[in-house]
C-alpha positions as MATLAB code, in Angstrom:
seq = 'XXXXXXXXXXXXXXXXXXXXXXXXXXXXXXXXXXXXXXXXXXXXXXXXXXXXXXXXXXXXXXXXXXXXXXXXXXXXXXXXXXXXXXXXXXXXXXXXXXXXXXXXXXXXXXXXXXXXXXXXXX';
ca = [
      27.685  -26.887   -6.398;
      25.614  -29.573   -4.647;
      22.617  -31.419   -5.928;
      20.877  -33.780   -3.156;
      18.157  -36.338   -3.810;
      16.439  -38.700   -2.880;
      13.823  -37.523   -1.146;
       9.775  -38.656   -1.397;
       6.708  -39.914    0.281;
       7.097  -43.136    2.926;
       5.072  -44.381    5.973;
       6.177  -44.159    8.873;
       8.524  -46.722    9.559;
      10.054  -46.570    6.573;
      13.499  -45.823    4.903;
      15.261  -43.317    2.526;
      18.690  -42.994    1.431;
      19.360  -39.618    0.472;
      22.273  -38.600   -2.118;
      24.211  -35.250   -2.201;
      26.858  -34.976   -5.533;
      29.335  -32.140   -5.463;
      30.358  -30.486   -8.246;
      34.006  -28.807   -8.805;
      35.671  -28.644   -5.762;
      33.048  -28.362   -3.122;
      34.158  -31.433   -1.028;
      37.876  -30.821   -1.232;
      38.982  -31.353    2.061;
      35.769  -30.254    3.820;
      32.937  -31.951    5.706;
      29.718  -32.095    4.924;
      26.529  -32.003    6.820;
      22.882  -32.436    6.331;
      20.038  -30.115    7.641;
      16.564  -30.275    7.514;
      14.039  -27.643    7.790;
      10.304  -28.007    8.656;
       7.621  -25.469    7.659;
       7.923  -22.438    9.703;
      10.812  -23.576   11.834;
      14.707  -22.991   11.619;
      16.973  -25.413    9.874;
      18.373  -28.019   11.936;
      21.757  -29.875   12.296;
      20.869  -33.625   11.177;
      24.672  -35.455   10.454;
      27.758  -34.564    9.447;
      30.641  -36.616    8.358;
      34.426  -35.313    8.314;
      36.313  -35.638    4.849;
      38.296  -38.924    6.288;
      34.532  -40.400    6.993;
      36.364  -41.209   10.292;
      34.303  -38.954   12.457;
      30.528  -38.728   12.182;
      27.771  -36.963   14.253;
      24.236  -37.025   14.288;
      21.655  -34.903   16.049;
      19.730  -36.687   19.243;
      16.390  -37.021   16.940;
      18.358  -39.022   14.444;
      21.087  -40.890   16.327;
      20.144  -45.068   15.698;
      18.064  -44.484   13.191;
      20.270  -42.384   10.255;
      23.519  -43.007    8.868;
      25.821  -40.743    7.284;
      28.252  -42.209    4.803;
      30.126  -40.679    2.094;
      31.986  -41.837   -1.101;
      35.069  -39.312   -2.571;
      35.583  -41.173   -5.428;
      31.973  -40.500   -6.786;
      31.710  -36.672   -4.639;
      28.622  -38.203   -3.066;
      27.403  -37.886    0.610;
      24.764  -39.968    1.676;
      22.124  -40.362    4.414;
      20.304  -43.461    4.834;
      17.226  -43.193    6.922;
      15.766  -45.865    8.709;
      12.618  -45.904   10.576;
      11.163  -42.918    9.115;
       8.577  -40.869   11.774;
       6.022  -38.192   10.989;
       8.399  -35.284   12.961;
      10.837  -36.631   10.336;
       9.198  -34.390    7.172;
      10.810  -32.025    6.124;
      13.261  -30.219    3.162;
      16.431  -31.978    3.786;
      19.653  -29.657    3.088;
      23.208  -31.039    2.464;
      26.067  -28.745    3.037;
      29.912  -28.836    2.376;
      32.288  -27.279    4.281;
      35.668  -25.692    3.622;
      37.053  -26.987    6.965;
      38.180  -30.243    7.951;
      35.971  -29.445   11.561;
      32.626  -31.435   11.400;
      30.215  -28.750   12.547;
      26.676  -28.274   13.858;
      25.837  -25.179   13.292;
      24.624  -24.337    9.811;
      26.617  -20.473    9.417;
      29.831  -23.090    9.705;
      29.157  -24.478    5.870;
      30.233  -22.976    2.719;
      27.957  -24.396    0.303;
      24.550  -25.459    0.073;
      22.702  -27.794   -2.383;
      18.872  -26.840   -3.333;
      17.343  -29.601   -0.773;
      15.328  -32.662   -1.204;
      11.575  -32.811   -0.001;
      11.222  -35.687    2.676;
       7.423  -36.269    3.702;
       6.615  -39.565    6.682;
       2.369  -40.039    6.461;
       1.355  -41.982    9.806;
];
C-alpha cells in the first residue's frame, strides 16, 4: 500500500515536497514513479527513481525544476517541487514497481497510492 502527501495550494513560483510511504513490501526491490493527472486528461509520467536511487528520470515539463529522492530506511519516496507553474495542478500519483527497470509508462507499475491534490494559482 502507498499513501502520498503533501500536496496543497501555492503561487506560482512556489515549492512542494511531496511524500509517498509504502506499506509491507511495496518498495522491495522496485522503482517508483510519480504521475500526475489533470482534469480531463490522461495521467502523465512525472519522475521515477530506481531502488539504488542511482538512476533517476524526469519528464521534459519537470526536468530543473523537480527532484526525486527516496529514503529505504523510512519506505518513503519523495518529490520536491520547485518553481511551481499553473500547468503544474494537478492529482499527483506515486507508484511502485515490482521491477528494478525505472519506467515511464504508467501500465509498467504495480501499485498505486490514492494521490495528493497539487493546485499552482497565478
Amino acid at each position: 500500500q502507498l499513501q502520498a502527501s503533501g500536496g496543497g495550494l501555492v503561487q506560482a513560483g512556489g515549492s512542494l515536497t511531496l511524500s509517498c510511504v509504502a506499506s509491507g513490501r511495496t518498495f522491495s526491490g522496485g522503482a517508483v514513479g510519480w504521475f500526475l493527472q489533470a482534469p480531463g486528461k490522461e495521467r502523465e509520467f512525472v519522475a521515477a527513481i530506481s531502488m539504488s536511487a542511482s538512476n533517476a528520470i524526469y519528464s521534459d515539463s519537470v526536468e530543473d525544476r523537480f527532484t526525486i529522492s527516496r529514503d529505504n530506511a523510512k519506505k518513503t519516496v519523495y518529490l520536491r517541487m520547485n518553481n511551481l507553474k499553473p500547468e503544474d495542478t494537478a492529482v499527483y500519483y506515486c507508484a511502485a514497481d515490482r521491477d528494478i527497470v525505472v519506467a515511464t509508462t504508467a501500465d509498467e507499475y504495480d501499485y498505486w497510492g490514492q494521490g495528493t491534490q497539487v493546485t499552482v494559482s497565478s
